[in-house]
C-alpha angles and dihedrals in degrees: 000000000000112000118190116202115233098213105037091021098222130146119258112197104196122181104258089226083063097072144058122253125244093346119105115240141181134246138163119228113258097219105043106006109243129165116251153179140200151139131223116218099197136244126320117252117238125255117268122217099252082049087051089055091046092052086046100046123119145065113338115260104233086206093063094042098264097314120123120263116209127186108265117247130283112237113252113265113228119254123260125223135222128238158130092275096066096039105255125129115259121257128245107260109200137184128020113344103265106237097222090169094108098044096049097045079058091066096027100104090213094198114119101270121231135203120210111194103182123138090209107090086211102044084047105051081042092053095049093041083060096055102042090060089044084061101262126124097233121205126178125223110247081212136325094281083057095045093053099044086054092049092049091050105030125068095226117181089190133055113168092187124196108234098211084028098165095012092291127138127237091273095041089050104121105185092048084063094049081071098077094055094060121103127262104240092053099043092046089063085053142099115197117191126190115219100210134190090205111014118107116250116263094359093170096185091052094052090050093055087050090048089239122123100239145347124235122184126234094238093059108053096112081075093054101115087056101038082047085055091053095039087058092047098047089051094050093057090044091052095035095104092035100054083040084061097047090045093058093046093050085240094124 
């Protein structure tokens, strides 16, 4: 059964055997813990052969040698479900809580996910196939509006960020503002890298004065996987004493 989240929109695949039949029950997203509901119906019942001949009734096709042509099937939309986020009451949920944890860690890619924002179709799917080797599950913005609703609703632990993305400059940059409206627990898990045409590679004191984690020039992306490497090293030891705080005040 397909399950599409109301409030991050993305596509849950659960084990049929997982879920009740025909009552309603309640999930949180896996991925950005919404609240849920939904119903599945069961399975559909095979055809039987009276209902074959129904289905192929009608005039011969000449094409297929007399026998009938019928439009192939469309694919099965997933299944929406229901919740506060999209306005809809809530449905009534009955009997025993369903324990779907199981289920959803089977579908839950558990990998560190990573954002690429980059205009250039090459230097994109380059950039994601780096990644992906490097152990991240890449994903590329559609446009900024899309980057910043999955950053919104995503926790992501990586953002590899264009500087001129859409033609912009470094000021006119958008999404590099959004950044600071996220919130702090979720931009503290995350590295954010700015891809530059001029910047020098790894300019600490640059990217401090930006708010991003770490500058890689343009000209040196074919190092990625090692200045990433570096980035994340040089982040851990700025924020040491600052997650250790946190740590020791149960705020992280």
């Amino acid at each position: 059964m397909q399950l599409e989240c109301k409030e991050c929109h993305r596509t849950l695949n659960l084990p049929d055997a997982k879920l009740p039949v025909g009552r309603p029950f309640a999930f949180s997203c896996p991925y950005c813990k919404g609240k849920n509901t939904a119903q599945y119906p069961g399975p559909t019942a095979p055809a039987t052969p009276e209902a074959s001949e129904v289905l192929t009734a009608g005039p011969p096709s000449a094409a297929a040698g007399g026998a009938a042509s019928r439009p192939p099937a469309a694919p099965p939309e997933p299944i929406r479900a229901t919740g506060e986020a999209a306005g809809e009451p809530p449905a009534k949920v009955s009997g025993k809580p369903i324990d779907l944890q199981s289920a959803l860690s089977e579908v839950v890619d558990d990998r560190p996910k990573a954002m690429v924002v980059y205009d250039d179709p090459t230097i994109q799917k380059f950039l994601i196939q780096k990644l992906e080797s490097g152990g991240y599950k890449a994903m590329a913005a559609l446009n900024p509006r899309d980057a910043a609703k999955q950053l919104k609703f995503a926790n992501f632990s990586l953002l590899v960020l264009q500087e001129d993305y859409c033609g912009t400059s470094i000021r006119g940059n958008l999404l590099l503002r959004s950044l600071q409206t996220l919130d702090l627990a979720s931009r503290r898990g995350m590295l954010v890298i700015l891809v530059s045409p001029q910047m020098t590679s790894l300019d600490d004191l640059t990217a401090f004065g930006l708010s991003i984690d770490g500058i890689i020039n343009i000209a040196d992306i074919d190092s990625l996987d090692r200045l990433l490497v570096s980035v994340t090293a040089r982040a851990t030891k700025f924020y040491s004493l600052y997650r250790q705080a946190l740590i020791e005040h149960g705020l992280d």
